[in-house]
N, CA, C and O atoms as a MOPAC input file, in Angstrom:
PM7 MOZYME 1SCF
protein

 N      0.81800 1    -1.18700 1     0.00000 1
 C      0.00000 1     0.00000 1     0.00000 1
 C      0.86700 1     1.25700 1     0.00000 1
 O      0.66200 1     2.25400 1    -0.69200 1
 N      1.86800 1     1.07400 1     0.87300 1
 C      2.77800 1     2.03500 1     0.80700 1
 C      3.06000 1     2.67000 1    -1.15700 1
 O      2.74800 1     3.80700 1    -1.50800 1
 N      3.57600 1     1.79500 1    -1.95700 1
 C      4.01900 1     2.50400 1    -3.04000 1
 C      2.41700 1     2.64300 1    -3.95700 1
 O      2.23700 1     3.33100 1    -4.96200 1
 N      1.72900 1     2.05600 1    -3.48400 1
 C      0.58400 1     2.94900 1    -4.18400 1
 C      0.07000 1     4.11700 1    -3.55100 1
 O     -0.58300 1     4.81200 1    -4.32900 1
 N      0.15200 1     4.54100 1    -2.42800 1
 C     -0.03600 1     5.65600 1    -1.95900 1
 C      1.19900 1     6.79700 1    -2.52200 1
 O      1.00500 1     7.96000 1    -2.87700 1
 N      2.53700 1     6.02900 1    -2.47100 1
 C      3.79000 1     7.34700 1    -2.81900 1
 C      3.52800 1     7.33800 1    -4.33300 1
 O      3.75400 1     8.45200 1    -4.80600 1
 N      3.13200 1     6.45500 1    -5.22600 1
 C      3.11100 1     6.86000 1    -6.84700 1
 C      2.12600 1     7.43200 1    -7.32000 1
 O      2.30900 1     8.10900 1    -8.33200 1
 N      0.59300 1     7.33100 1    -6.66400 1
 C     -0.27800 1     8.57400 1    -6.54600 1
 C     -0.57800 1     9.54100 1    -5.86900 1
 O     -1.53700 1    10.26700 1    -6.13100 1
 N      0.18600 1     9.69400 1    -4.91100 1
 C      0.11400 1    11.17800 1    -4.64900 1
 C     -1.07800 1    10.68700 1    -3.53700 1
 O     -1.22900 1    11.52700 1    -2.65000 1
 N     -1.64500 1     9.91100 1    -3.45600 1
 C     -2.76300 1     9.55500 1    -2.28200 1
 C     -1.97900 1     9.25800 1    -0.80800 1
 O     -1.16600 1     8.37300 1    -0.54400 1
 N     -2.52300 1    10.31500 1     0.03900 1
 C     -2.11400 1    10.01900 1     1.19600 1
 C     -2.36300 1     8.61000 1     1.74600 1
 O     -3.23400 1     7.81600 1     1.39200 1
 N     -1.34800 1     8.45400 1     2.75300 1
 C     -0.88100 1     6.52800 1     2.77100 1
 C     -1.90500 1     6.09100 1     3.51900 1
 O     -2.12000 1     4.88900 1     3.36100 1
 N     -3.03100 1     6.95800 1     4.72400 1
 C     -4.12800 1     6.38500 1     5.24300 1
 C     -5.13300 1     6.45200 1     4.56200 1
 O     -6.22300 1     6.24000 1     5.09300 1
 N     -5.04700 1     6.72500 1     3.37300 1
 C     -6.04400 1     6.87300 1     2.54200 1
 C     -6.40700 1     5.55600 1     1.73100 1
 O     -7.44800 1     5.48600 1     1.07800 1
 N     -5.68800 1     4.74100 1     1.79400 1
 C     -5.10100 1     3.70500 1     0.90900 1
 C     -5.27100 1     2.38600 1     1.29200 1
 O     -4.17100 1     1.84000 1     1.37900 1
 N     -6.23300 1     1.61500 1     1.56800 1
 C     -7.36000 1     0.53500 1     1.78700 1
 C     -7.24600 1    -0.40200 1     1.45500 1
 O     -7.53400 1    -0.41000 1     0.25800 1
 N     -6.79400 1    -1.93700 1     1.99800 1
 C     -7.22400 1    -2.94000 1     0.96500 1
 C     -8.87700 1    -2.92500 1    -0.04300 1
 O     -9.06800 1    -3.37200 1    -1.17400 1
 N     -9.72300 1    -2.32800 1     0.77300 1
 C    -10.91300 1    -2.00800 1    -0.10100 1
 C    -11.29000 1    -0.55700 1    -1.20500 1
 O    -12.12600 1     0.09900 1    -1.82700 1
 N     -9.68600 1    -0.79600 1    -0.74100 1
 C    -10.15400 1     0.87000 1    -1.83400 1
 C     -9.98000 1     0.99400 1    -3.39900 1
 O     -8.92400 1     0.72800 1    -3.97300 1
 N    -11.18500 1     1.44600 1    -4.05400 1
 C    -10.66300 1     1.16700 1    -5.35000 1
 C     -9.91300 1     2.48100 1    -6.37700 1
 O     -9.84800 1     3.63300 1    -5.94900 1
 N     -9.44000 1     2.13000 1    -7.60700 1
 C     -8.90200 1     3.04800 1    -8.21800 1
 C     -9.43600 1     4.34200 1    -8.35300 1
 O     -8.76700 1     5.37500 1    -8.35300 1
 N    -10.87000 1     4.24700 1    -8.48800 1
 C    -11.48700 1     5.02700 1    -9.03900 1
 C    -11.62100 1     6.16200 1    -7.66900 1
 O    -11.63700 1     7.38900 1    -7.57600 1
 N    -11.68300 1     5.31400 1    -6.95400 1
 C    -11.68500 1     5.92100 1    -5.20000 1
 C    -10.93400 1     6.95000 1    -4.68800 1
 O    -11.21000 1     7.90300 1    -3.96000 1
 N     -9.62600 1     6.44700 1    -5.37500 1
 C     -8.13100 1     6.92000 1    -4.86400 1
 C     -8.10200 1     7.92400 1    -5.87700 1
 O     -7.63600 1     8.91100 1    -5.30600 1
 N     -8.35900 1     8.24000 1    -7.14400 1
 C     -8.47300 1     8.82900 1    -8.50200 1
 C     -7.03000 1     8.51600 1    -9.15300 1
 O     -6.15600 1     9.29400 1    -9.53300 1
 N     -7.08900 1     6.95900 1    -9.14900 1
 C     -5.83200 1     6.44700 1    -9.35600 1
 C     -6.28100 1     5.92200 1   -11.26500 1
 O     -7.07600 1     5.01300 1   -11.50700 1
 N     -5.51100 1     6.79400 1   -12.43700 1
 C     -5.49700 1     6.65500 1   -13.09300 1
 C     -4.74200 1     5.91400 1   -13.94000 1
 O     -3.85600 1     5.24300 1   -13.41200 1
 N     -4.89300 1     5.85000 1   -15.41800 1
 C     -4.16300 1     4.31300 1   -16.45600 1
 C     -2.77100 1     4.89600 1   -16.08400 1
 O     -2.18400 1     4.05900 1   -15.39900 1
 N     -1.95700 1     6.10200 1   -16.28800 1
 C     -0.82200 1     6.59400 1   -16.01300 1
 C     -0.28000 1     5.90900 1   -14.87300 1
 O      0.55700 1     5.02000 1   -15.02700 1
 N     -0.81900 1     6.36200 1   -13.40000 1
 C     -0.57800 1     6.02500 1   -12.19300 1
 C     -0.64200 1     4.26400 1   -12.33700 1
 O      0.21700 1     3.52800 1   -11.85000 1
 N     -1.42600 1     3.95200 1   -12.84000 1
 C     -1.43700 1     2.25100 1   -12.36100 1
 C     -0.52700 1     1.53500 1   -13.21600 1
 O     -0.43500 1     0.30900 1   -13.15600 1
 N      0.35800 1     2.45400 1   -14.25500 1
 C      1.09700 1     1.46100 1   -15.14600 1
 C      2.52800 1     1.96100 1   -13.96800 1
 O      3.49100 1     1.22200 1   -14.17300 1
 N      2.78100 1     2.93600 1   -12.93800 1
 C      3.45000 1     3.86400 1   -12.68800 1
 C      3.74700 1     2.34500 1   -11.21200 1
 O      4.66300 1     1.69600 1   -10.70600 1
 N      2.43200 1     2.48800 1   -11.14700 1
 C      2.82500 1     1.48100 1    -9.90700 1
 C      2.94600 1     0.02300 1    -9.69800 1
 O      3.32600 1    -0.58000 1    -8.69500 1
 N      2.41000 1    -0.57800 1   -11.23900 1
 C      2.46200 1    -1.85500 1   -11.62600 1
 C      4.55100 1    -1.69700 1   -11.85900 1
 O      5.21200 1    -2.61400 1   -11.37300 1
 N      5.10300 1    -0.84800 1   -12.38800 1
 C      6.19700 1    -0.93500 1   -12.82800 1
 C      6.89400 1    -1.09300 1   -11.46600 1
 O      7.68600 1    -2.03100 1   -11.37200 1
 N      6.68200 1    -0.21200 1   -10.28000 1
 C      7.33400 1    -0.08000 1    -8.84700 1
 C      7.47900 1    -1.40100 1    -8.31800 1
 O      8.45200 1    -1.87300 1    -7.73100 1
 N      6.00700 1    -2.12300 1    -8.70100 1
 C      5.93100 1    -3.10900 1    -7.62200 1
 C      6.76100 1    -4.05000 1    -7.90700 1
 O      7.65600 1    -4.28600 1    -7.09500 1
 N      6.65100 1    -4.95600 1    -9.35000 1
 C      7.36800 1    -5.77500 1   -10.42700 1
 C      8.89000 1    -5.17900 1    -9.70600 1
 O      9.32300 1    -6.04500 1    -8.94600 1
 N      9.47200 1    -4.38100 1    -9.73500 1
 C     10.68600 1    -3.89000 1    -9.15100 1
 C     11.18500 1    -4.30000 1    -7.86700 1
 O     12.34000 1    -4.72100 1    -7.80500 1
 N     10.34100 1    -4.22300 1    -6.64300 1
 C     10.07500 1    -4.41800 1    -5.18500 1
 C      9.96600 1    -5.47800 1    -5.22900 1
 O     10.99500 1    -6.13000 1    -5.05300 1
 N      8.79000 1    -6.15300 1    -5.46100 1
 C      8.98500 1    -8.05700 1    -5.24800 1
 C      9.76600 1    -8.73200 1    -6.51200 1
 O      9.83900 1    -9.95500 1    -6.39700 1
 N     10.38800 1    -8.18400 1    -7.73900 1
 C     11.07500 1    -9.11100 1    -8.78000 1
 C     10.45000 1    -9.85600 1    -9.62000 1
 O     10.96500 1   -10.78700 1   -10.23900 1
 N      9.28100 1    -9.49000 1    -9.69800 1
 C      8.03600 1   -10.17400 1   -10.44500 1
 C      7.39200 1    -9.77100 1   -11.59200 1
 O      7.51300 1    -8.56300 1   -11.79700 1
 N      6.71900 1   -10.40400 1   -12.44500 1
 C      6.28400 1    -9.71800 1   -13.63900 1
 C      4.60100 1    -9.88700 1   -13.74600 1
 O      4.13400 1   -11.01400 1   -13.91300 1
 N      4.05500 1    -9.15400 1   -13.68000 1
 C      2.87000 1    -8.83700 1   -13.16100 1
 C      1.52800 1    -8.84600 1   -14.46700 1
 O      0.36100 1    -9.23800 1   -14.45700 1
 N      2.40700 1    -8.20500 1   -15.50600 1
 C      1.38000 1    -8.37100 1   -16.84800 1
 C      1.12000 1    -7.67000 1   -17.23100 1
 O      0.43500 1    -7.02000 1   -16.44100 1
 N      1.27300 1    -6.86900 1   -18.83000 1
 C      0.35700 1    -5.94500 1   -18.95100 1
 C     -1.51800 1    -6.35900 1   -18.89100 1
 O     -2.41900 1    -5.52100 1   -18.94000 1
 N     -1.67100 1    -7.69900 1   -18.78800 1
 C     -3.04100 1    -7.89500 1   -19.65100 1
 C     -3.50000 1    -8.22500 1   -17.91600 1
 O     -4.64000 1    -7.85700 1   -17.63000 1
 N     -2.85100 1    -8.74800 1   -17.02100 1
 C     -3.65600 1    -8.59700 1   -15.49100 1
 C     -3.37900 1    -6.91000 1   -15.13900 1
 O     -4.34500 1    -6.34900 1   -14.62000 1
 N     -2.61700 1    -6.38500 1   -15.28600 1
 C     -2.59700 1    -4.99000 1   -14.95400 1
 C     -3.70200 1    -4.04700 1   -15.34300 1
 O     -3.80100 1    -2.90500 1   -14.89400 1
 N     -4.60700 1    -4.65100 1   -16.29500 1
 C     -5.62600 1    -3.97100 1   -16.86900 1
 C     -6.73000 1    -4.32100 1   -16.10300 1
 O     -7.58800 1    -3.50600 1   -15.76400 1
 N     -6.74500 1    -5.52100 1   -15.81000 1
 C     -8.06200 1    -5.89100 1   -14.87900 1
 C     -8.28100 1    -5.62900 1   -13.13000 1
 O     -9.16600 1    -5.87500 1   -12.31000 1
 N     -6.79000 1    -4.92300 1   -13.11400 1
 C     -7.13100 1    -4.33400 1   -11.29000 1
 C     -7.55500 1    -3.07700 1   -11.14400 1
 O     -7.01300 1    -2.09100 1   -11.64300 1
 N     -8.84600 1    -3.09000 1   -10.23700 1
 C     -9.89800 1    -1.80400 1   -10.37800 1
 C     -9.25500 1    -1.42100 1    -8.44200 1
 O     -9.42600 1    -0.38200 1    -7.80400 1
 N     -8.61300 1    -2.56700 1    -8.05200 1
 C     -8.10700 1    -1.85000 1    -6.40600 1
 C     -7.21100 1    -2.36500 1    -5.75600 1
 O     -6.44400 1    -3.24000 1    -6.15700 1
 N     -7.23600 1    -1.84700 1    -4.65700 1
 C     -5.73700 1    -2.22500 1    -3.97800 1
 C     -5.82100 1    -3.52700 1    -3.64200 1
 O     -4.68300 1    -3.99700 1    -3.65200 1
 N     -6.79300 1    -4.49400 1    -3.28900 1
 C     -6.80100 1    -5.64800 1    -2.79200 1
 C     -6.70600 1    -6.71300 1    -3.87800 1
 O     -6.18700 1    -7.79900 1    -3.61900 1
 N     -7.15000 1    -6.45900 1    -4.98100 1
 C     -7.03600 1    -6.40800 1    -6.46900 1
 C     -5.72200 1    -7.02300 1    -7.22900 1
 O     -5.71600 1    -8.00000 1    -7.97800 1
 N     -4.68500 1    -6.26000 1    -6.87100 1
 C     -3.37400 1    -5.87700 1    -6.39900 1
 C     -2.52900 1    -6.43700 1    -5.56800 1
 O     -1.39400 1    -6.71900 1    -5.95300 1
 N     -2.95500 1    -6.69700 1    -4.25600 1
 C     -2.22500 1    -7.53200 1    -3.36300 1
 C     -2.60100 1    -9.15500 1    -3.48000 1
 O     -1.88900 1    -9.96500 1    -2.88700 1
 N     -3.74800 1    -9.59700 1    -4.26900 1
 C     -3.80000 1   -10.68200 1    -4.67100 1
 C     -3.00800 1   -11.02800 1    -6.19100 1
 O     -2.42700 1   -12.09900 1    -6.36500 1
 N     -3.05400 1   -10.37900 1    -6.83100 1
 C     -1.91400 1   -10.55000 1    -8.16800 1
 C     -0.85100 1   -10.60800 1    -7.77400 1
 O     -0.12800 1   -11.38000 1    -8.40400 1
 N     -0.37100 1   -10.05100 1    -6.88200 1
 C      1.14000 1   -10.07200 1    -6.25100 1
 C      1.72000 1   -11.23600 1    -5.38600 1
 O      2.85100 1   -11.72200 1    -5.36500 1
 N      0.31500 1   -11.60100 1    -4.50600 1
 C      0.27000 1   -13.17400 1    -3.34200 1
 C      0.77000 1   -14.45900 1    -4.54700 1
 O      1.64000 1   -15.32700 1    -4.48800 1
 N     -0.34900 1   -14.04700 1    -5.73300 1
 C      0.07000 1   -15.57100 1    -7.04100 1
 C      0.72600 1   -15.12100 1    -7.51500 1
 O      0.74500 1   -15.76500 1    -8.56300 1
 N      1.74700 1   -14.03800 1    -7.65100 1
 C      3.35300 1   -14.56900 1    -8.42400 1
 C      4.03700 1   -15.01000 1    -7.92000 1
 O      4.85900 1   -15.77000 1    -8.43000 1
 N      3.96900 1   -14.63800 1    -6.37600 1
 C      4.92900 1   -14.81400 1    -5.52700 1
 C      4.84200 1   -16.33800 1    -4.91600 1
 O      5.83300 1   -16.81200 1    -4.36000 1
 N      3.79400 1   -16.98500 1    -5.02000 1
 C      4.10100 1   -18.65000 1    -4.96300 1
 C      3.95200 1   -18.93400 1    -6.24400 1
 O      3.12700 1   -19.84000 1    -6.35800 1
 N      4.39900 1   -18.55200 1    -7.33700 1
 C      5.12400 1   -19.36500 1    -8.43000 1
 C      6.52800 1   -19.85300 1    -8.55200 1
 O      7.49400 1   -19.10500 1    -8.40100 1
 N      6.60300 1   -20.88400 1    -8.77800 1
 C      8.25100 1   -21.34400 1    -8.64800 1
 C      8.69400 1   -20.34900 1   -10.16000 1
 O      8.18000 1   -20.05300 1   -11.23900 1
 N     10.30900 1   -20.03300 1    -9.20200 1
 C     11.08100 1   -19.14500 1    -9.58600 1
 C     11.72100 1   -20.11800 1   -11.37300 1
 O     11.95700 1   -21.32500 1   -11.42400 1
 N     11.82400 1   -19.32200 1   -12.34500 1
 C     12.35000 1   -19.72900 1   -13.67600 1
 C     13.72700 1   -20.11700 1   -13.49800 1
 O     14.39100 1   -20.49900 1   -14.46200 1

């Protein structure tokens, strides 16, 4: 939650597992901004084509839970 709060500009208590994009006024810019951060932070590759289908933060922390028990290449 942390780097989706610092890459939009949304204050960090603002920032919800239930909160959605539209909520946060977290736009296509911002979410390619923070799909790139995260992929960086955990070492993972996230998708452009799942990156399109997360509308929120919880959204998000579940795309991130299933890369991260995928065995490593």
């Amino acid at each position: 939650m942390d780097v989706i709060a610092e890459k939009s500009g949304v204050e960090r208590g603002q920032v919800k597992p239930e909160s959605g994009f539209d909520e946060l006024e977290i736009d296509s810019l911002d979410q390619v901004d923070i799909m790139m951060s995260l992929e960086d932070e955990y070492g993972i590759s996230l998708g452009e084509e799942n990156a399109a289908k997360l509308t929120s933060v919880m959204d998000v922390a579940k795309l991130i839970a299933e890369e991260l028990k995928k065995p490593k290449a």
